[in-house]
C-alpha positions, -999 to 999 in steps of 0.1 A, spaced: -178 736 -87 -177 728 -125 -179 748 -148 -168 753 -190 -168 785 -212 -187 790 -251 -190 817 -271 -219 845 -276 -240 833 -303 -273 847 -319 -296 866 -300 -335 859 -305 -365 880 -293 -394 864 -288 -433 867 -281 -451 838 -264 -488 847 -275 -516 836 -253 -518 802 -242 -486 790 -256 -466 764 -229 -432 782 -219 -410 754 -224 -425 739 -248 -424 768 -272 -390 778 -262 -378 746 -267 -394 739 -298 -377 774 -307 -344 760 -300 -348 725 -321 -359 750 -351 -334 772 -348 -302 746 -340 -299 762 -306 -277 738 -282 -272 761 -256 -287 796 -243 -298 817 -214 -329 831 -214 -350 861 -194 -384 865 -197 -413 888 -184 -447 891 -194 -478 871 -177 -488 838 -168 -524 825 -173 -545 807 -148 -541 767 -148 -501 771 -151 -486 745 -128 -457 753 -112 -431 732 -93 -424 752 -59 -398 725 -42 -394 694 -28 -418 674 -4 -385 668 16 -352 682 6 -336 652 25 -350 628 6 -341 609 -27 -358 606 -55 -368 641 -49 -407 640 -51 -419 677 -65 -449 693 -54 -467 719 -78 -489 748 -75 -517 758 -95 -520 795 -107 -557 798 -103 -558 837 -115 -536 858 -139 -502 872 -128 -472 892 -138 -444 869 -142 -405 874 -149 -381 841 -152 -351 833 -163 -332 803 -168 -315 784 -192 -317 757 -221 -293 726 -221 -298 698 -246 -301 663 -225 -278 630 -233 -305 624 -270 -295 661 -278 -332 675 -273 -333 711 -258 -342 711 -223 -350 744 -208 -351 747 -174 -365 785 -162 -373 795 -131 -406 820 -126 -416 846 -100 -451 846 -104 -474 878 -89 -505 889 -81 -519 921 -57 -495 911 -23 -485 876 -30 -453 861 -54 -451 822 -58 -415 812 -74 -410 783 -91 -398 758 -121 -418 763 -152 -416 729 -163 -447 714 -153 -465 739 -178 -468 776 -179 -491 793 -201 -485 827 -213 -515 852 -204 -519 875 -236 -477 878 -236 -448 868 -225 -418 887 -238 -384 863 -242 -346 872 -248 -326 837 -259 -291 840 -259 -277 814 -274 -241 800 -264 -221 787 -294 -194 757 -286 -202 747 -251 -201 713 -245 -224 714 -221 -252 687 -215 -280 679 -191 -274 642 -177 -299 622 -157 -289 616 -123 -303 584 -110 -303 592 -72 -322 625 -76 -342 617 -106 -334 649 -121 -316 658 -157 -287 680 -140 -261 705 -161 -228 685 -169 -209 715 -180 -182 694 -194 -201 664 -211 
């Protein structure tokens, strides 16, 4: 485990309007507002044509080659996850989503593009003096959290 400590920062409340790309808007949120680091919750609804990432091909495997799953109808959705800036200092959120409709939930990463359906309803907590940063890892091809960058 790794892990570093901040301190509680500003607290923003925001409304994704329809059509508006999760992380982009959160992240573009972030570079206005000089957030570095946050958590963030979010409920609301996710349109149809959101792409989500829903795991590996094969978690054995290295790269690690996503596959994605297209939302092909409305659904409720609540997420939460957390925005990093990478090894440039850009914002990098990284949220996870449960995504419903009738009987059925599909989880996944909301990175591939999620598009709110009428709202989407965000808390962004930011975290003040965390050195925090995410780092590309060569063998898994991801940007992962280096808490103490």
């Amino acid at each position: 485990m790794k892990y570093t400590s901040g301190e509680l920062g500003r607290i923003f409340v925001v409304r994704l309007e329809h059509g508006d790309v999760v992380h982009e808007s959160l992240e573009a949120l972030a570079m206005k507002e000089g957030i570095e680091a946050a958590a963030v919750v979010a409920v609301g609804g996710a349109d149809m044509d959101s792409l989500l990432v829903v795991g590996p091909e094969d978690g054995r495997k290295v790269p690690v080659r996503p596959m994605k799953h297209l939302l092909h109808e409305a659904h409720e959705v609540v997420g939460t996850g957390t925005i990093f800036p990478d090894d440039t200092g850009r914002p990098i959120l990284h949220m996870h989503m449960a995504c419903g409709r009738k009987d059925r939930t599909i989880t996944g990463c909301v990175r591939s593009g999620v598009k709110a359906w009428h709202v989407i309803e965000c808390i962004v907590i930011e975290i003040k003096d965390c050195p925090a940063r995410r780092l590309a890892d060569p063998l898994i091809g991801f940007k992962l959290l280096a808490p103490n960058a």
